[in-house]
C-alpha positions as CSV (number, residue, x, y, z in Angstrom):
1,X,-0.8,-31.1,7.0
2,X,-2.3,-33.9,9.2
3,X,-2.0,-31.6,12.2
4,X,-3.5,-28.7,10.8
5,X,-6.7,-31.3,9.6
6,X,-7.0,-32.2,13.0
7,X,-6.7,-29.4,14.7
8,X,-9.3,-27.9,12.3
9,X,-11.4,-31.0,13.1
10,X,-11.6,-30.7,16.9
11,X,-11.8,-26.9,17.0
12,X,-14.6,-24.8,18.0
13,X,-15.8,-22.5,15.9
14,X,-13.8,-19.4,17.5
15,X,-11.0,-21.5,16.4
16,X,-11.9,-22.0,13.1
17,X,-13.1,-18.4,12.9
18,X,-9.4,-17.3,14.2
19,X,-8.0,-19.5,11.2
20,X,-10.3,-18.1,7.9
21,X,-9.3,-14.9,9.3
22,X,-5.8,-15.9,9.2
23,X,-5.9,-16.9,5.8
24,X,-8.5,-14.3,4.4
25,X,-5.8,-11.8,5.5
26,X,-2.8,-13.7,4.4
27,X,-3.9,-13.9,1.2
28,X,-5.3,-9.7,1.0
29,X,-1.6,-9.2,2.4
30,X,-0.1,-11.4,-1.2
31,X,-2.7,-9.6,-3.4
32,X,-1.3,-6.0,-2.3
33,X,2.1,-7.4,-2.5
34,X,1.6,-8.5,-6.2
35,X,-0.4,-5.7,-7.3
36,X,1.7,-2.5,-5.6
37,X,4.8,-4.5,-6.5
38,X,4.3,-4.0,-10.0
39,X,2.5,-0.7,-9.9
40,X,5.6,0.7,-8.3
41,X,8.1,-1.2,-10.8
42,X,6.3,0.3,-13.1
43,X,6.0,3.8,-11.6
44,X,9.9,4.3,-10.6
45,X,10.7,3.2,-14.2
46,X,8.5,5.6,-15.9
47,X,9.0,8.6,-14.0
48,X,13.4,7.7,-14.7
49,X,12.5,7.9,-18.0
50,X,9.4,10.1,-18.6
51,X,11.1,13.2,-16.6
52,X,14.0,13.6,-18.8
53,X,12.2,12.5,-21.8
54,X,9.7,16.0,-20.8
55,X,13.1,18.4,-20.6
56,X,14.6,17.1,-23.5
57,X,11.5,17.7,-25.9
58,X,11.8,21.0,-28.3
59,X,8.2,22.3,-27.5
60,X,5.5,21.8,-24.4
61,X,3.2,19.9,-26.6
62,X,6.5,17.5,-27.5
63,X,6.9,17.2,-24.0
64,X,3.2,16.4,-23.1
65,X,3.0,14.0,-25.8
66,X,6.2,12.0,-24.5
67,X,5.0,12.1,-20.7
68,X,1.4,10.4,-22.0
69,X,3.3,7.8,-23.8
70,X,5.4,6.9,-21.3
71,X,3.4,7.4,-17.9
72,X,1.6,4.5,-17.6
73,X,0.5,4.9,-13.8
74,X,-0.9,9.1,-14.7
75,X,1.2,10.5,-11.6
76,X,3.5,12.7,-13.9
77,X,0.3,14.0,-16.9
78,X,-1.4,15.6,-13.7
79,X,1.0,17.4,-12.8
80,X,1.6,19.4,-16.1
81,X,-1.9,19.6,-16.7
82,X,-2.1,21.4,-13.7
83,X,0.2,24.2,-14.8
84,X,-2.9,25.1,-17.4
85,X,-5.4,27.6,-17.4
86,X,-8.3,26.7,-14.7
87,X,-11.6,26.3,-15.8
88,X,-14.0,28.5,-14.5
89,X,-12.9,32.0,-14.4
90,X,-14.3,33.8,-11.5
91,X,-14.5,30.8,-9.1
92,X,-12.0,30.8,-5.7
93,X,-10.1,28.9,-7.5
94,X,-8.7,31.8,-9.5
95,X,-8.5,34.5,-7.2
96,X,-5.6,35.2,-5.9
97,X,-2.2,35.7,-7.1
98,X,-0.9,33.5,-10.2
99,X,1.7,31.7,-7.7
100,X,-0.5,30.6,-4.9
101,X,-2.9,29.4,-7.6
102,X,-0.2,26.9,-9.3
103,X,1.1,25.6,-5.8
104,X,-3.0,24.8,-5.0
105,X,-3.1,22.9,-8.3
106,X,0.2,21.3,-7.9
107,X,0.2,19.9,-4.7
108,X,-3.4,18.9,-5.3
109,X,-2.7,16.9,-8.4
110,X,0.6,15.6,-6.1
111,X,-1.8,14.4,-3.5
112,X,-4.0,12.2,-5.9
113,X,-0.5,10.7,-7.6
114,X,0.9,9.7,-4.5
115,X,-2.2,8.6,-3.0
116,X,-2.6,5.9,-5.9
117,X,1.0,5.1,-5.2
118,X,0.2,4.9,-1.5
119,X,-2.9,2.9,-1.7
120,X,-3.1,-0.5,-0.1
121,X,0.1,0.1,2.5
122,X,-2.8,0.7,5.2
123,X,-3.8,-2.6,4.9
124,X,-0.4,-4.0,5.0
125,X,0.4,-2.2,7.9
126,X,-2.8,-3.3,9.5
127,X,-1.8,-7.0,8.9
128,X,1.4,-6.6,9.8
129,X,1.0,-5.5,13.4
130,X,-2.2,-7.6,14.1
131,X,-1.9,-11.1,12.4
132,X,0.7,-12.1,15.4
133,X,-1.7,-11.1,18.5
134,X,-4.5,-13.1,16.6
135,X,-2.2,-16.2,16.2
136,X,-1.8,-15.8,19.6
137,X,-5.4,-15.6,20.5
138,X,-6.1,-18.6,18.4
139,X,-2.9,-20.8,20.2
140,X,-4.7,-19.6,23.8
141,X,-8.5,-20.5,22.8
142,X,-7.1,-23.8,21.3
143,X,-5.2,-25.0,24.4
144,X,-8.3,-23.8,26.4
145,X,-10.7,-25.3,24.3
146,X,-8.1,-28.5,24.2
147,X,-8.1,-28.5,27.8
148,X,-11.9,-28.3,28.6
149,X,-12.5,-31.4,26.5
150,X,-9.7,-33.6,28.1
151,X,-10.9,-32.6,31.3
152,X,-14.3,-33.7,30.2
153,X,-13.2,-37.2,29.1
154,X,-12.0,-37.7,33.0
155,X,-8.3,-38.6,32.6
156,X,-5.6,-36.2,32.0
157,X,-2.3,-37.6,31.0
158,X,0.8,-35.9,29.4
159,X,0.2,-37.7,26.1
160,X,-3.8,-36.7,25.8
161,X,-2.2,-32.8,26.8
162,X,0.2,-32.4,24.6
163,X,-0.6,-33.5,21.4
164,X,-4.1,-31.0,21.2
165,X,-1.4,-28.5,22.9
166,X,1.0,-28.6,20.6
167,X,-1.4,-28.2,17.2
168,X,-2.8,-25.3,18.9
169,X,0.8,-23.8,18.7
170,X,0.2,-23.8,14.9
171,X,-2.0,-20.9,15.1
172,X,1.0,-18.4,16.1
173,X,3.2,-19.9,13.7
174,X,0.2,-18.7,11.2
175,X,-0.1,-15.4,13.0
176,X,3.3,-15.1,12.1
177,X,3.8,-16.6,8.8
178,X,0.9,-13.8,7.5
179,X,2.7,-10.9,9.5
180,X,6.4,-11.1,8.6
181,X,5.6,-11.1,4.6
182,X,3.3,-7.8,5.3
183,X,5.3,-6.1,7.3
184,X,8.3,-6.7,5.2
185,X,6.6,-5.6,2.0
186,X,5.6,-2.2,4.0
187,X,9.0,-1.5,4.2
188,X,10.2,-1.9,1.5
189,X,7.5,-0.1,-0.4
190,X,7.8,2.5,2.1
191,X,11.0,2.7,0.9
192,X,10.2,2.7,-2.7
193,X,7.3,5.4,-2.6
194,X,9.7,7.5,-0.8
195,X,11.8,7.8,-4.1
196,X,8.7,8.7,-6.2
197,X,7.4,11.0,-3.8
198,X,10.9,12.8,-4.1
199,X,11.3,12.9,-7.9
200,X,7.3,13.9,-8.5
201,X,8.1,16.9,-6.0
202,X,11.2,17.7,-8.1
203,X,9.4,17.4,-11.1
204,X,5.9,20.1,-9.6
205,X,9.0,22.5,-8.5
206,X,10.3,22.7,-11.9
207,X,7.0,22.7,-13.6
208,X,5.7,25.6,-11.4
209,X,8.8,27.5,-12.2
210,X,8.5,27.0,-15.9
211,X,5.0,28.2,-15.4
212,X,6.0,31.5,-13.9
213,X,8.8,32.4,-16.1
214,X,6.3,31.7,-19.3
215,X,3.7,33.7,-17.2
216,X,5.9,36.4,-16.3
217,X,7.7,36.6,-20.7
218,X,4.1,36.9,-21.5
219,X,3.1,39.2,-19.4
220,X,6.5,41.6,-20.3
């Protein structure tokens, strides 16, 4: 802690720029780590549930009742409500044949699902891959800056160089300590949304299969 006090004390302010930074992006990086954490917990639990929860009802309107109960993140509701009747009659949205109309809705009301899912791993990415090279950038200004001003007071020994020297070196250890947590989390989110993104296409197949066969018994 001492070292860090100093080395905030004789930086520039570059350096200390290259530490908020640091911080202002370690601590984005923890908030999307919290917050997608539990939005996918949440997600893969209700969509285990809610799926078989929708097959098992007696009637559709059982089955839309149970999904709004139990999806709690709205990427499964969408999805059925999409297998409706449009709105607007005569619009492009309605031409065409009754097939090619669901998989439009479908895989539109997919996209939006899986893009709440998928929102914030951009930034953890971005985190990931950069917070090391600006650790870096602050451990090279530092020594520079360190350098300059022991060259300045006139006498360079290996005492005065390695002491501002080796505090600098705490600004990679930072770079790292806000990567490795991001990039980690990615991962295994990455993994995780793959699993929803799986079970919601699962779930628009059967629901646009459902659709046809009702479409095609009222139509015989």
């Amino acid at each position: 802690m001492e070292g860090l006090t100093q080395f905030w004390t004789q930086s520039d302010a570059i350096g200390r720029a290259v530490a908020t930074l640091l911080l202002a992006m370690s601590i984005s990086a923890w908030v999307v780590i919290v917050w997608k954490t539990w939005v996918l917990q949440r997600a893969r639990r209700d969509i285990a549930r809610a799926v078989p929860a929708f097959w098992a009802a007696d009637t559709l309107a059982a089955g839309q009742a149970r999904l709004d109960a139990l999806d709690r993140e709205r990427v499964l509701a969408p999805l059925l409500a999409a297998t409706g009747v449009p709105q607007g009659s005569g619009t492009l949205e309605t031409h065409g044949a009754l097939e090619s109309q669901l998989t439009r809705r479908l895989r539109d009301a997919l996209h939006r699902g899986l893009a709440h899912l998928q929102f914030g791993q951009v930034l953890l990415a971005s985190i990931g891959s950069t917070a090391p090279f600006i650790g870096l950038f602050g451990t090279v200004w530092g020594i520079y800056h360190a350098l300059v001003s022991i060259s300045a007071a006139g006498s360079i020994t290996i005492e005065k160089v390695a002491g501002p020297v080796g505090e600098a070196l705490i600004m990679t250890a930072a770079g790292l300590a806000v990567a490795i947590p991001a990039v980690l989390a990615y991962n295994l989110f990455g993994k995780w949304l793959a699993g929803c993104e799986a079970e919601l296409e699962g779930f628009a197949h059967d629901l646009r299969e459902m659709a046809l066969e009702s479409g095609s018994a009222r139509s015989g």
